[in-house]
N, C-alpha and C positions, 0 to 999 in steps of 0.2 A: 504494500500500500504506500509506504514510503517513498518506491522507485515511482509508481502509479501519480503520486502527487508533485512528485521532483521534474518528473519528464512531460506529464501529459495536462495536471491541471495550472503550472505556472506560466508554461507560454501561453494556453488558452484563456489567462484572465489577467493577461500581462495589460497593466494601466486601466483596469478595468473600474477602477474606482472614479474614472471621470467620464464614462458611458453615459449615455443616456437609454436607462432601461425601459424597453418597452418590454409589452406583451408578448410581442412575436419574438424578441429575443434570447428572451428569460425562456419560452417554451424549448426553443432552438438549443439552448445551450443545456437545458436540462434532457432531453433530451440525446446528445451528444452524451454528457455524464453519463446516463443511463445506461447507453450502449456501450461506452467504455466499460462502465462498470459490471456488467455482464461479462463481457471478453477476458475478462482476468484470469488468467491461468487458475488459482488458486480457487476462485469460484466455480468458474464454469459452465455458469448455467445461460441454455439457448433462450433465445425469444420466446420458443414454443412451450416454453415450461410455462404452469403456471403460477410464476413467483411474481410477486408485486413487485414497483420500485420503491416504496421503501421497505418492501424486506430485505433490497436487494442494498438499501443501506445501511440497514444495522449488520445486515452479513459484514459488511466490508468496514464496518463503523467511520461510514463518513456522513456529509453532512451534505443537506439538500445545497443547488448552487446557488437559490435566493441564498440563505442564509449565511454562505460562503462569501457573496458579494456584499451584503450589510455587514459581515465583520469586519470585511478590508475596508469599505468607504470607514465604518467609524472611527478603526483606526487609522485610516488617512486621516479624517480628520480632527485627528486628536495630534496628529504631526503637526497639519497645518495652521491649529490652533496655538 
């Protein structure tokens, strides 16, 4: 999950705390997470199963991407403050 988050969730939310989040993007990007999140070697589990997404994030104990982007904006701007 480490490597998972070093490689694949930093460049995709690289400056993302000056976005401007719409609907269609938050679906998109969660979306994306999701299917990452499947492909994990250690998981394993295909589309066709029937595991939700957030089973499919307490398996992996990570966090939805809204929530992932309101931590970074706060602490951006807790820098910026």
């Amino acid at each position: 999950m480490r490597l998972y988050e070093s490689v694949i969730l930093s460049p995709l939310l690289c400056s993302a705390e000056s976005w401007p989040l719409t609907a269609t993007l938050l679906k998109r990007l969660d979306g994306a997470h999701h299917r990452w999140q499947r492909s994990i070697g250690l998981l394993s589990v295909s589309w066709k199963d029937k595991i939700t997404n957030p089973e499919v994030r307490t398996r992996t104990k990570q966090h939805s991407i809204a929530s992932t982007l309101s931590e970074r904006r706060l602490c951006w701007l807790g820098h910026v403050l």
